[in-house]
N, C-alpha and C positions, 0 to 999 in steps of 0.2 A: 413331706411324703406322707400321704393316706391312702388308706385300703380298707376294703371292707368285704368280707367271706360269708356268705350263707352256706354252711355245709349241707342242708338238706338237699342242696342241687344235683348232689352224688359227683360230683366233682371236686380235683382236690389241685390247687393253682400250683405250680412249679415252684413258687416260693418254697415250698413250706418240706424242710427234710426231716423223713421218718424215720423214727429209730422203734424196732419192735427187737428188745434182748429179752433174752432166755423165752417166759412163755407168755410174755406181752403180745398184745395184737391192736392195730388199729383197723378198721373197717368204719361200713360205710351202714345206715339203718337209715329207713325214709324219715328217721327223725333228728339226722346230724352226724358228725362222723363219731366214731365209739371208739376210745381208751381202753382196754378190756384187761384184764389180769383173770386167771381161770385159779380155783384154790391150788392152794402151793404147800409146799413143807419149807422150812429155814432152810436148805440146804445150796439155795443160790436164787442169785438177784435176777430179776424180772421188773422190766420197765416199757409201757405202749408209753409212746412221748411224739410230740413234731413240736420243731422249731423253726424258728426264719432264717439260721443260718449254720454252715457248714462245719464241721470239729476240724475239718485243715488249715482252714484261716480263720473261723473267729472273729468274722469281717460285722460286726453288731453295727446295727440301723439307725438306730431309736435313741432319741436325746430330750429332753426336758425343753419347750414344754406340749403337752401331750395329752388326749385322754383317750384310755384302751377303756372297749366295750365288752364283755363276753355273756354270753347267754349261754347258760350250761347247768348240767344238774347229774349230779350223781346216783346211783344205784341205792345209797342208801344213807342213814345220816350218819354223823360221827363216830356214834356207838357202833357201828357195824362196818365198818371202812377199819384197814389194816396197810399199814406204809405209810406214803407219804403220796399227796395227788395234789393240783395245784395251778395259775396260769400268771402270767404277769413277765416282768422283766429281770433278769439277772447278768451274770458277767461270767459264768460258766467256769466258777476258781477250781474246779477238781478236775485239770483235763488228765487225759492219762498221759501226756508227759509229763514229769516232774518237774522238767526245766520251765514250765510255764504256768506254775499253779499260782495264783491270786489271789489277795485276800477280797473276802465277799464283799458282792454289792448284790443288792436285790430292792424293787419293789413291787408288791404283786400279794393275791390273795392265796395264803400257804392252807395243808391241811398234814397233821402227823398225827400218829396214835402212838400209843404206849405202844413199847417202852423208849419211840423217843420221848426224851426230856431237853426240851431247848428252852433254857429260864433266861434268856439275852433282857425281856423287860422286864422289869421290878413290877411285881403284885400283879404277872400276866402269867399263869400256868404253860407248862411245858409245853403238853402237847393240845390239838385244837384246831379249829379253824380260824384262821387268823386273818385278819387284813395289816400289812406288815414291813419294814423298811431295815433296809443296814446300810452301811458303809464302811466299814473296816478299815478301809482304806485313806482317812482323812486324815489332815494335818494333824489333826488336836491325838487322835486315836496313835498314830506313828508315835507323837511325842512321851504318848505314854508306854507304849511296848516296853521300853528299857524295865518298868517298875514292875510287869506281867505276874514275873513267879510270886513276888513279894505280896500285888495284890491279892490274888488266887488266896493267901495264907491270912489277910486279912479279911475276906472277902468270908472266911468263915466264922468270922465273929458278927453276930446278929447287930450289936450297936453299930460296928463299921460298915457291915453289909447296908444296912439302911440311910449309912450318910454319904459312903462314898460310892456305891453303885449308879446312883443315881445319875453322878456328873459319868463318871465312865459310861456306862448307857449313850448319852449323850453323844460323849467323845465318837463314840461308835456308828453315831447315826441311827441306832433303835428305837423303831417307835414302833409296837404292838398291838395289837385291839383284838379280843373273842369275839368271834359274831357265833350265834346261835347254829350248834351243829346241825341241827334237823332241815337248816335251810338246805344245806346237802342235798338231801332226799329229793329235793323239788326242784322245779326250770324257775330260775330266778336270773335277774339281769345286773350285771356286776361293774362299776365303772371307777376305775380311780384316774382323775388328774394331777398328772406330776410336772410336778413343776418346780424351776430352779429353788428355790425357799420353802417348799413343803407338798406335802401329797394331800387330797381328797378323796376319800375313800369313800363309797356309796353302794346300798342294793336296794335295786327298783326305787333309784332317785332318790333314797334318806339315805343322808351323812349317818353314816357308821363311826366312822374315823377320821381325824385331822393329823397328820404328823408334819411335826414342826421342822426337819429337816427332811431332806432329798438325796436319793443317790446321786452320784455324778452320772453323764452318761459316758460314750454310750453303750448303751447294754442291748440283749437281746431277746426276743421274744420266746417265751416255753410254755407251753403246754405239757402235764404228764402224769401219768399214774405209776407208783410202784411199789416195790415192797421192802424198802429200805427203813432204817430207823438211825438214828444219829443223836446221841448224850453229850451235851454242850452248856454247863453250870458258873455261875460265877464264882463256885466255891471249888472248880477246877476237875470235875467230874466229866471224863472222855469216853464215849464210845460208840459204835459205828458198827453195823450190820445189817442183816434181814429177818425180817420176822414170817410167821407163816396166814398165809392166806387162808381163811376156812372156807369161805363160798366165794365164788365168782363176782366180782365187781368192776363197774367201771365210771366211767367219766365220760357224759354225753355234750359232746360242742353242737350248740345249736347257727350260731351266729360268732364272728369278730369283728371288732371293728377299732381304726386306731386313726385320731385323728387329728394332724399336725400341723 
């Protein structure tokens, strides 16, 4: 299955479901459809998002192997962007029923600002724009759960940190890369191919990133802006909020395309 989207059309295909909470907006501009967040205070979550599929079933598409195209370009670059904005594939582990939460699978080009701190790859900074992988969910990663609290306690010793993260990392399926926040600001063309045994991560056709392993599928397609933030350390540091919007930002979809 392939598709391909020009949003400048002003047209928006039936696939594609839209979630605009609290004071999120999606709209339409002769230059692609727009993500929009207006400035905000901390005081509650705001998210413009579309995805390929629905929060009652969950019914995800997309399977390795694959390569998604996006053309898009933000309001502004890292320095100036607040939450979390982002497109690619995941497996939607936070539903709001309980009874069906997930551990994460994603792969896809991430963006978060202070004060999330997501330190998941060794000598990759928290927050950033990322091009990005997990899997949580793997053999090797289950096997380890049992040891979790114990690593967490080890994990904060610099010597250990630096020997055993690494294979944990692994375990997990993370593989990280910093791309240049300022690319943000501009209409650039974004393509990673996933594939069963690793990802290719590319903008405007250079390899950015290689990651050595793959999500399983299948996952589902996201698009999103918002004002969320999330603390996630190998040294066992948790936390999860909103942060405040100062100026209006958004997230311009030019084009998608995904090709299987």
């Amino acid at each position: 299955m392939s598709f391909e989207e020009h949003f400048a059309d002003g047209t928006l295909h039936p696939r594609w479901q839209v979630a605009q909470i609290g004071r999120g907006e999606v709209s339409y501009r002769a230059d692609g459809l727009v993500l929009k967040l207006p400035p905000l205070t901390a005081n509650g979550y705001s998210n413009a998002q579309i995805t390929d599929y629905r929060y009652d079933d969950m019914a995800f598409a997309w399977r390795p192997p694959l390569r998604l195209t996006v053309t898009a370009r933000a309001s502004g670059g890292a320095d100036s962007l607040r939450g979390t904005a982002g497109f690619g594939f995941w497996n939607h582990p936070f539903s709001p029923d309980a009874r069906q939460l997930k551990l994460p699978r994603a792969v896809w080009f991430f963006f978060s600002s202070p004060p999330s701190d997501m330190r998941l790859a060794k000598d990759v900074a928290g927050p950033g724009w990322k091009a990005g992988t997990i899997d949580a969910g793997r053999w090797q990663a289950l096997l380890l759960a049992p040891t979790a609290p114990l690593a967490v306690l080890l994990m904060r010793v610099p010597s250990l940190y630096n020997t055993f993260w690494p294979r944990i990392q692994r375990a997990l399926g993370v593989s990280e890369f910093i791309l240049d926040g300022e690319l943000l600001a501009e209409t650039h063309t974004y393509t990673l191919d996933w594939r069963s045994d690793g990802v290719t991560f590319a903008v405007d056709g250079v390899t950015k990133h290689e990651a050595p392993t793959a999500p399983r599928g299948p996952l589902g397609l996201i698009v999103w802006m918002d004002n969320q933030y999330a603390v996630v350390t190998p040294q066992g540091k948790l936390g999860f909020g909103v942060t405040a919007v100062e100026h209006e930002q958004s997230l311009t979809l030019e084009t998608i395309k995904i090709t299987a």
